[in-house]
C-alpha positions as CSV (number, residue, x, y, z in Angstrom):
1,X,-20.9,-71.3,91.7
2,X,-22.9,-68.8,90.0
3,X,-22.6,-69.5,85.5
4,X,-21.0,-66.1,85.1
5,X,-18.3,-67.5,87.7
6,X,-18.3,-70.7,85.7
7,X,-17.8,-68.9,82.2
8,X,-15.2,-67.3,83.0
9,X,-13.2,-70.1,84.7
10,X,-13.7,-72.0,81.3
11,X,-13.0,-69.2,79.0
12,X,-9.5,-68.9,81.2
13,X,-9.0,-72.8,81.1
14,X,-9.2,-72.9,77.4
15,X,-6.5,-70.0,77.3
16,X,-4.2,-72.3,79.4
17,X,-4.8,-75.5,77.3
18,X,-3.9,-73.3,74.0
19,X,-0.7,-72.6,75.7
20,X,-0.1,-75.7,77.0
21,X,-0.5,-76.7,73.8
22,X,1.8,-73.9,72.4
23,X,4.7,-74.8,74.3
24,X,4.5,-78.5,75.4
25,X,4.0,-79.8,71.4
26,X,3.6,-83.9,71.1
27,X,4.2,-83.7,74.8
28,X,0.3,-83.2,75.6
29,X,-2.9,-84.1,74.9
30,X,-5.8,-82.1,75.3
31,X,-9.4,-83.7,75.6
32,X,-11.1,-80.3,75.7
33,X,-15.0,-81.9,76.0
34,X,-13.9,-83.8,78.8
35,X,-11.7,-80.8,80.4
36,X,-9.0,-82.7,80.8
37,X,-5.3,-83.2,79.6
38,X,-2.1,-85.6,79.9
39,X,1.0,-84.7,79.9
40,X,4.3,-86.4,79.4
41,X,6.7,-84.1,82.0
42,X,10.3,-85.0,81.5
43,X,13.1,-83.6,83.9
44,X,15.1,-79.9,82.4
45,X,18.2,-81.8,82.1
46,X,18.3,-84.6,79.8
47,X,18.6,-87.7,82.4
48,X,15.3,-89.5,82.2
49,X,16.4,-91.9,79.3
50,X,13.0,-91.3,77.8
51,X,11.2,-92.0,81.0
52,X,8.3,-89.4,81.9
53,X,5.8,-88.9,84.8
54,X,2.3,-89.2,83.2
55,X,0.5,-86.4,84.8
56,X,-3.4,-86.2,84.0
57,X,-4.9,-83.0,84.9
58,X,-9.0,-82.4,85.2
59,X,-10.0,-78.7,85.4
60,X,-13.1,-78.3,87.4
61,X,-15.9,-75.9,87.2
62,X,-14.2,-73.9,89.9
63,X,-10.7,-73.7,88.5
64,X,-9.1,-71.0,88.5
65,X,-11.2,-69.3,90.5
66,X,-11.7,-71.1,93.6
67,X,-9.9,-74.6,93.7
68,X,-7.0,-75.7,92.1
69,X,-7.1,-78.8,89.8
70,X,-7.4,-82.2,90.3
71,X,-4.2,-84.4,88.9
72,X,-3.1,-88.3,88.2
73,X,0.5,-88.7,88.3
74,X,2.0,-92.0,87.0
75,X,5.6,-93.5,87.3
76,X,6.5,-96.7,88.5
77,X,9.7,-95.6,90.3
78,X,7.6,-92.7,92.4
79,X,7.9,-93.6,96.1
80,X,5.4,-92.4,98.8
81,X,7.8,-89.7,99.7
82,X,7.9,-88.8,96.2
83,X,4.4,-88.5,95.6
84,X,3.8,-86.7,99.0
85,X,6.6,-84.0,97.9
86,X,4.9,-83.3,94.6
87,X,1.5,-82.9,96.1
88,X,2.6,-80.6,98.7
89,X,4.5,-78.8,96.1
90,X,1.5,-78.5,93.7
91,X,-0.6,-77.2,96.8
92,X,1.9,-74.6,97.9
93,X,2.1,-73.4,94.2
94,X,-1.6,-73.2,93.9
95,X,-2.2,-71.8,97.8
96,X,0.3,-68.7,96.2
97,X,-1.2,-68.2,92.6
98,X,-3.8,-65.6,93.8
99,X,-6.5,-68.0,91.7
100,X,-4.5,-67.7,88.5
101,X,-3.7,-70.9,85.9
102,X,-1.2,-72.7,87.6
103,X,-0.2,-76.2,85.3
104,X,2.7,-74.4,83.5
105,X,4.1,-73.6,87.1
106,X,2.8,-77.1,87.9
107,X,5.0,-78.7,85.0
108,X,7.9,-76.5,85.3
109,X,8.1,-77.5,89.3
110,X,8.1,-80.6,88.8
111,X,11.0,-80.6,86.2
112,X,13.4,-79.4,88.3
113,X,12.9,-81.3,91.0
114,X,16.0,-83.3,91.1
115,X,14.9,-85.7,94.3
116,X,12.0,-86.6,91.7
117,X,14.9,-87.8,88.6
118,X,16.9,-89.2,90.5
119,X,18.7,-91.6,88.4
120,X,19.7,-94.3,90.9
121,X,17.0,-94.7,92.9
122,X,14.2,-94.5,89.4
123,X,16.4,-97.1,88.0
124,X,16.4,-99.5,91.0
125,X,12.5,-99.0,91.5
126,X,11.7,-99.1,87.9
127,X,13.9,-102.2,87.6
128,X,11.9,-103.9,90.8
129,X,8.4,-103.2,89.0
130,X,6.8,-106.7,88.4
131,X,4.7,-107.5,85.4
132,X,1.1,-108.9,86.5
133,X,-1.7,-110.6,84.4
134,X,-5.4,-108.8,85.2
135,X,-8.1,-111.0,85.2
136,X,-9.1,-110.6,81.6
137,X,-5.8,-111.9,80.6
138,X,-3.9,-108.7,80.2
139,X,-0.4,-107.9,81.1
140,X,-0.1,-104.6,83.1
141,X,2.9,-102.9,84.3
142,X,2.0,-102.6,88.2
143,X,3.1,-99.1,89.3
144,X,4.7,-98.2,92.5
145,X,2.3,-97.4,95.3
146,X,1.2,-93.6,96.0
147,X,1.0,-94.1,99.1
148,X,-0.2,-96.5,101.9
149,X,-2.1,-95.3,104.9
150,X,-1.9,-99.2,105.8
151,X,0.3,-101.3,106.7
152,X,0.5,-104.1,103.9
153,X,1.6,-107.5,105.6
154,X,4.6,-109.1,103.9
155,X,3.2,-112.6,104.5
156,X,-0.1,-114.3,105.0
157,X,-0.4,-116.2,108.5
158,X,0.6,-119.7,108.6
159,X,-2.6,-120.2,110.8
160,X,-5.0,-118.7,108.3
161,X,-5.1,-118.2,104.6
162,X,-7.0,-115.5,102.2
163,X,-10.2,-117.7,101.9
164,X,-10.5,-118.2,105.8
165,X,-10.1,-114.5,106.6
166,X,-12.7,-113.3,104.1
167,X,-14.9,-115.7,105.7
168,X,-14.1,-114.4,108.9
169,X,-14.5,-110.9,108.2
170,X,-17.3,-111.2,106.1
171,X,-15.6,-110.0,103.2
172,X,-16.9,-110.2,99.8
173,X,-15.7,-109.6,96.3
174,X,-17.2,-108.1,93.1
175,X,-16.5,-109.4,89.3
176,X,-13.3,-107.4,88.4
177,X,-13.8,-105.6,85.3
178,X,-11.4,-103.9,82.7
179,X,-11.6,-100.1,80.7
180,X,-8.7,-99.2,78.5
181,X,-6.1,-101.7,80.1
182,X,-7.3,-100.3,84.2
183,X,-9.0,-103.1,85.9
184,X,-11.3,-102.2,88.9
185,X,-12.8,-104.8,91.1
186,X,-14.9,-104.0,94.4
187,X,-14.6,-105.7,97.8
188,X,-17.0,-104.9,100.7
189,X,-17.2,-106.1,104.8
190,X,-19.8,-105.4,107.2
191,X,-18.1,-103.2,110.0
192,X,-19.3,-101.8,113.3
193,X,-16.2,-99.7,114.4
194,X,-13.0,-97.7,113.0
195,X,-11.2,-100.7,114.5
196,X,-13.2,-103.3,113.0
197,X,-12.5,-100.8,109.3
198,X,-9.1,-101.2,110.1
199,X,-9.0,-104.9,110.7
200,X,-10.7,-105.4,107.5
201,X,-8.4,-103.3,105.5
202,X,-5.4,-105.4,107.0
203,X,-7.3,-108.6,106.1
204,X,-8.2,-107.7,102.2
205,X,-4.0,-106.9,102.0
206,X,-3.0,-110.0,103.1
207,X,-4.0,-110.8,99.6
208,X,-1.0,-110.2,97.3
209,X,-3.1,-109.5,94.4
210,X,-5.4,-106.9,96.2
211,X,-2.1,-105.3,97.9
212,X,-0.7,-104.9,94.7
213,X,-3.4,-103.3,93.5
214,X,-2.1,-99.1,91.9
215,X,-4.9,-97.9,94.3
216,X,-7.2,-99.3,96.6
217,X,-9.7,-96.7,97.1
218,X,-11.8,-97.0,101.2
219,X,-14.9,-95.9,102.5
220,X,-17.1,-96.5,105.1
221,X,-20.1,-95.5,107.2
222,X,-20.8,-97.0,110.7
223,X,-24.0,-96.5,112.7
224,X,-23.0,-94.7,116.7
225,X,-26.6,-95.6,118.0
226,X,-25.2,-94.0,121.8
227,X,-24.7,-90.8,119.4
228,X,-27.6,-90.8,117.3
229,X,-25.2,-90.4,113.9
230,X,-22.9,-91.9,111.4
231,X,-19.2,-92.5,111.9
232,X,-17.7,-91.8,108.0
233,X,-14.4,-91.4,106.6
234,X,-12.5,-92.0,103.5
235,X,-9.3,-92.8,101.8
236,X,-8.3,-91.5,98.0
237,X,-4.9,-94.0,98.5
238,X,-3.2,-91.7,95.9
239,X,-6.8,-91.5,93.5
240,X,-7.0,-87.8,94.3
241,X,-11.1,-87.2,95.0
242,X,-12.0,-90.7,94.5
243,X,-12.3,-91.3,98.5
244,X,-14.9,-89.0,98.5
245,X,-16.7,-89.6,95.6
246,X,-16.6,-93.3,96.8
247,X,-18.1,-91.8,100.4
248,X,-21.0,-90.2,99.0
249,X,-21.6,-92.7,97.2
250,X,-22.3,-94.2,100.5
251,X,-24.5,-91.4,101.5
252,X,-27.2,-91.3,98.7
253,X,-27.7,-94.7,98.3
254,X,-27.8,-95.3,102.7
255,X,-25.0,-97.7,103.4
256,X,-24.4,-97.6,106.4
257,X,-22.4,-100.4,109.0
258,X,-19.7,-101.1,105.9
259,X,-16.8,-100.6,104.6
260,X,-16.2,-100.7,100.5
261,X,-12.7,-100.9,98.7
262,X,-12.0,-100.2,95.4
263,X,-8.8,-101.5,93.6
264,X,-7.7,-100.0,90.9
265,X,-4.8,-102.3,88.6
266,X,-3.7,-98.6,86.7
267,X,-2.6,-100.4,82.9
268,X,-0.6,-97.5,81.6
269,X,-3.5,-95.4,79.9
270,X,-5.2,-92.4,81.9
271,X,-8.8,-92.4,82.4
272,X,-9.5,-89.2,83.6
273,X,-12.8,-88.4,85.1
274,X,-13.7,-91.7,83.7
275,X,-12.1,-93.5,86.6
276,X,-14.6,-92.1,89.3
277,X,-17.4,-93.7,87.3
278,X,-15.7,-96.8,86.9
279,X,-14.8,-97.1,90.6
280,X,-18.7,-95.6,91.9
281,X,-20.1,-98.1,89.4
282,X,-18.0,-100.9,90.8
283,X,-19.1,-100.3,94.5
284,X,-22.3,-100.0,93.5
285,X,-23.0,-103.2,91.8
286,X,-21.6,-105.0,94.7
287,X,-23.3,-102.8,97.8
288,X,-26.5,-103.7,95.8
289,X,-25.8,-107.4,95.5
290,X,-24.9,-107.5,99.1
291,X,-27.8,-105.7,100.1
292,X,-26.6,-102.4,101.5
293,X,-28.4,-99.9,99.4
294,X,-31.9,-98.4,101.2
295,X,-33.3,-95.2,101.9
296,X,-30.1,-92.8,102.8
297,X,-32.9,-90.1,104.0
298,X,-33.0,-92.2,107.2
299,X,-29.4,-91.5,108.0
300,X,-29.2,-88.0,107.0
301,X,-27.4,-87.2,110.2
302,X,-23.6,-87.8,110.5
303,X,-20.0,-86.3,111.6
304,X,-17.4,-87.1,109.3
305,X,-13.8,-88.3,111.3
306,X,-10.6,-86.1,109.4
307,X,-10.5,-87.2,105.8
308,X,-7.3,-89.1,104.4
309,X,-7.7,-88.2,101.2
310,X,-4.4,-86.6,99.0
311,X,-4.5,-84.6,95.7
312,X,-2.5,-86.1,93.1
């Protein structure tokens, strides 16, 4: 995008914010450097009992203009329906905005949405939220999954434990790490088809602490020697962009026959941007350890399979 194009997408992002700000009060925070805000959203009528969605909102270069933004929503009683309504809603609203600011309509949406407040079903999922302990000792609220393009077994084989199947698989595991209350920790398996990604995935879930995990961010690149290129594909699992980011990732550093996770505990602060370094810098600590990284102008050629990745 040319800087004119750029200018003006900022000057009309810093309008919105001062409105945002006009209107929304205490309810928002603006970090303007970092061009990107949180906002406490609350239903119209008064029946959240002081709950609130968390939704983080990053403005790109290209918004207004071209793309719409990218956005974080946090509640522990959201099911996967839930979330999958308010993305499709946020896409539709943006798909019909004509590239005009569209969080106000955005916030406004979402508060009278009364599938999204409902009070019964919030306070049974809220109420079946468990507290967990990171590994730095923390206690983190874990909240409800986005959504889960795999299944997530409810119980480890009697025939083989966590330990064996990591061995099995190949599977290893970074040093977890923590940033304002969000740990991130990094797994990796060598893999030579979409099955063989798939088998992994189901493996790494078998373990209750990686299942539990807010997010658990995949990628993967395999080698198709018969086709000269690289099988790739991605999944955000509810981090909207971080799929990608995670895939070329991949890409420039020439990873190719593995598959990376990412898990992501989420401890009740938003990160922002911040969360994409945190979760690149994860995978690559542990794709160098493992060996993986090498000259990605050797495998320049590749087909990407349909992404999985949702905006949030």
């Amino acid at each position: 995008m040319d800087p004119a194009s750029v200018q003006a997408n900022r000057a009309a992002q810093a309008e919105e914010l001062e409105a945002l700000r006009y209107i929304y009060g205490e309810d928002i925070v603006v970090h303007e450097h970092e061009h990107f805000c949180e906002i406490s959203v609350y239903p119209s009528e008064e029946e959240s009992g002081g709950l609130a969605v968390k939704l983080g909102v990053y403005f790109p270069d290209e918004y207004p203009s071209h793309s719409e933004p990218t956005f974080e929503a946090e509640a522990a009683w959201l099911s996967e329906q839930d979330r999958d309504k308010v993305v499709s809603g946020f896409h539709e609203l943006y798909s019909s905005s004509d590239g005009e600011v569209i969080v106000f309509k955005w916030i406004e949406w979402m508060k009278e949405q009364h599938w999204l407040w409902n009070c019964e079903k919030r306070t049974a999922l809220a109420a079946s939220t468990k507290e967990t302990v990171n590994d730095s000792g923390e206690s983190a609220t874990a909240a409800a999954q986005l959504f889960q393009p795999f299944e997530k077994p409810e119980d480890v084989p009697a025939e083989l434990n966590v330990e064996e199947l990591d061995k099995l698989h190949g599977i290893i595991h970074g040093c977890p790490f923590t940033e304002k209350k969000s740990t991130f920790q990094a797994h990796l398996a060598p893999v030579h088809s979409a099955d063989e990604v798939e088998t992994v995935m189901e493996a790494l879930l078998r373990n209750r602490k990686i299942s539990g995990a807010t997010h658990n961010i995949m990628a993967f690149r395999i080698v198709l020697p018969d086709k000269n290129t690289v099988l790739q594909d991605y999944d955000d699992d509810g981090e909207t962009a971080a799929g990608n980011r995670l895939l070329h990732l991949l890409q420039i550093v020439g990873a190719i026959d593995v598959v990376v996770v990412v898990s992501r505990w989420f401890g009740g602060i938003l990160l922002g941007p911040d969360r994409f370094k945190h979760i690149n810098n994860a995978a690559r600590s542990l794709l160098e350890s493992g060996g993986y990284i090498r000259d990605s102008r050797k495998n320049s050629n590749t087909c990407s399979s349909s992404k999985k990745g949702k905006a949030r």
